[in-house]
N, C-alpha and C positions, 0 to 999 in steps of 0.2 A: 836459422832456427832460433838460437839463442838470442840474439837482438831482437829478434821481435819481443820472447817474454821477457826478459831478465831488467827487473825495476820498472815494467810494466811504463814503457815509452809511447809518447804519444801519436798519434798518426801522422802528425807531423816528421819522427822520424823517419819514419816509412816513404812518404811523401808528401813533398812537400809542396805539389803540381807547379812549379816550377822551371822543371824540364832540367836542372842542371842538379838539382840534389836529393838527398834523402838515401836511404838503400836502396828502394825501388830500383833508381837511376844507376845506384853502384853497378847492380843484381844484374840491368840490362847490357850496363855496358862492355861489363867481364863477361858475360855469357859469352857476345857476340867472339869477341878478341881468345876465350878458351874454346870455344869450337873449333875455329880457326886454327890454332894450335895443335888439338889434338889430331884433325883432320891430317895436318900437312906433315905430324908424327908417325902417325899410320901410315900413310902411303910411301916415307921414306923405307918403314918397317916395314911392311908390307907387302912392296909392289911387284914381289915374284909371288904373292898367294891372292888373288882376286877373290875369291871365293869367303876368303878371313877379313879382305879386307870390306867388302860392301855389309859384313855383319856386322863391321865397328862402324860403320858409315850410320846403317841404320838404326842402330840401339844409341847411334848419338844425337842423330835427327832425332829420336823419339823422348829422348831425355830433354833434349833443348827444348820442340815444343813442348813437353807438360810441366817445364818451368814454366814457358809464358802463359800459358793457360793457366798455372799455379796465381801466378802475376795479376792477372786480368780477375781472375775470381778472388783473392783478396778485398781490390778496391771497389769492384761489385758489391759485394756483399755487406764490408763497412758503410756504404753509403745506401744501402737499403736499411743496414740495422738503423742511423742515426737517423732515419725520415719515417722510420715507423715503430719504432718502442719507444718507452720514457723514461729508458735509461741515461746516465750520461755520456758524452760523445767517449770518456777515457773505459767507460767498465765497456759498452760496445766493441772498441779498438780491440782491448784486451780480451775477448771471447772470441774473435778472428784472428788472433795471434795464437792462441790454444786450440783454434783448429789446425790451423796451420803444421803447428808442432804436433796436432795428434798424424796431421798426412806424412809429417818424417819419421814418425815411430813407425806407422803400420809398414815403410820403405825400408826400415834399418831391422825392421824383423822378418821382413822377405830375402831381406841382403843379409841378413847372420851366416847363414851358410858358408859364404864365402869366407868370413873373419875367422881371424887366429887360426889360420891353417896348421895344422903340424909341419912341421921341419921336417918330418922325417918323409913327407907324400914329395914327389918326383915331380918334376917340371911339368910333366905333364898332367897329372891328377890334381895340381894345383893350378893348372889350366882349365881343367876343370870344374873344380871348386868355385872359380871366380867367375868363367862364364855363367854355372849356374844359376847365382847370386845375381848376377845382372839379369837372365832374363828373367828371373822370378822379382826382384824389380821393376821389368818392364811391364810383366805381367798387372802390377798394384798399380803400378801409375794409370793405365788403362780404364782399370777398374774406375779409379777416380773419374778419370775425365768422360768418359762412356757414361756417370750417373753425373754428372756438373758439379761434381766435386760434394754439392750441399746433398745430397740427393744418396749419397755413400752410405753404405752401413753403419760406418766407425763416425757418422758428422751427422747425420738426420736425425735423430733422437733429441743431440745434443739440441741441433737450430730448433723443433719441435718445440721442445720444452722451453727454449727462451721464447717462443712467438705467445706463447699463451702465459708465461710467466709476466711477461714486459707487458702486456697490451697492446699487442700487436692490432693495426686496424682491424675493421670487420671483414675486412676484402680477405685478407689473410686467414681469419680462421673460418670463413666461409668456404674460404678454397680446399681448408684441409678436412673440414667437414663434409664436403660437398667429398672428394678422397675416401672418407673411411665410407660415406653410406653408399658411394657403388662398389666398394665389395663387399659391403655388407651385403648389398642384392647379387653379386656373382655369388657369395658362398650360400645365399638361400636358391637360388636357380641350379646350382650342382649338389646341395642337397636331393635338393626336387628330383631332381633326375636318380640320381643314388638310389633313393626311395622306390621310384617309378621302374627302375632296372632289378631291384631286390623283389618287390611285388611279381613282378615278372616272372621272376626267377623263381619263384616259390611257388606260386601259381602252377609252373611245368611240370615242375617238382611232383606236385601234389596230383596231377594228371596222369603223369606217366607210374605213379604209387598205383593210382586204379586201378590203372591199364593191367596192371601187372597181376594184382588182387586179381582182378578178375581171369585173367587165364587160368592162374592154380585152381578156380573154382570149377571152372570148364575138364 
């Protein structure tokens, strides 16, 4: 998180499509070597509780993929920004490096829970402390990847706003025009209906008042 902003480096550091460096490469290739690890930690710890263990199993398969998919949507998106605004290739890099760090925040504020446990909570409440934190982690990352990361509450504004700041092509904000004026017609069609159900409704209203007048007059 901190190498990507810190002195604002170029995509180059990142990668360097070389296949042998940059962090990218780092990122890939400790993943693979710390899954590994944690995995074959677990089931030494582990392998009288099966039930503990396929939880660490799967909240680490679920971490690992939405790094790579973390990964993947990175160099995706750099290479959309620098072929469609008129930005330079360095302020582009550095708007994909400040997404990035905003998807660690919104993960280290799902994960608070778990931190600075008091001393004083039992092994076990601080067992649960920290499962919590993870799955409410696993829950964010989800979040992320379920909307393609750009497409997230805490990142679509931000991409929004550079597409029509930068001059983004026409395709682009045709696309997100073409977005707002269909619902701008769902919210006039659920209008319509609202209106048409209220009418109704007053209409009976106003029926059954008769109905009524008229008996006390009888």
């Amino acid at each position: 998180k901190t190498n990507l902003v810190k002195n604002r480096p170029t995509y180059g550091h990142w990668n360097k499509n070389d296949g042998v460096s940059g962090l990218k490469k780092v990122i890939e290739d400790n993943l693979d070597l710390r899954v590994e690890s944690i995995m074959t930690s677990a089931q030494g710890l582990f392998h009288d509780h099966p039930r503990a263990l396929n939880l660490i199993n799967a909240c680490l398969m679920a971490s690992a993929t939405f790094i790579r998919d973390l990964l993947q949507f990175v160099d995706t998106l750099y290479y959309e920004m620098i072929t469609s605004t008129k930005t330079k290739e360095d302020d582009d890099w550095f708007l994909v490096a400040t997404l990035v760090r905003t998807v660690f925040k919104e993960l280290r504020r799902a994960r608070v829970i778990a931190e600075d446990p008091s001393s004083s909570l039992s092994d076990t409440h601080l067992c649960v402390a920290y499962l919590n934190g993870t799955l409410h982690g696993l829950q964010v990352m989800k979040s992320f990847t379920i909307n393609g990361f750009r497409h997230h509450p805490s990142l679509s504004p931000v991409l929004n706003f550079h597409v029509f700041k930068t001059g983004a092509p026409m395709s682009m904000n045709k696309e997100l025009v073409a977005t707002v004026a269909s619902q701008q017609k769902e919210i006039s069609n659920l209008k319509r209906l609202v209106d048409k159900s209220l009418g109704k409704h007053n209409a009976n209203g106003r029926k059954k008042g008769g109905k009524a007048a008229g008996s006390d007059d009888e």
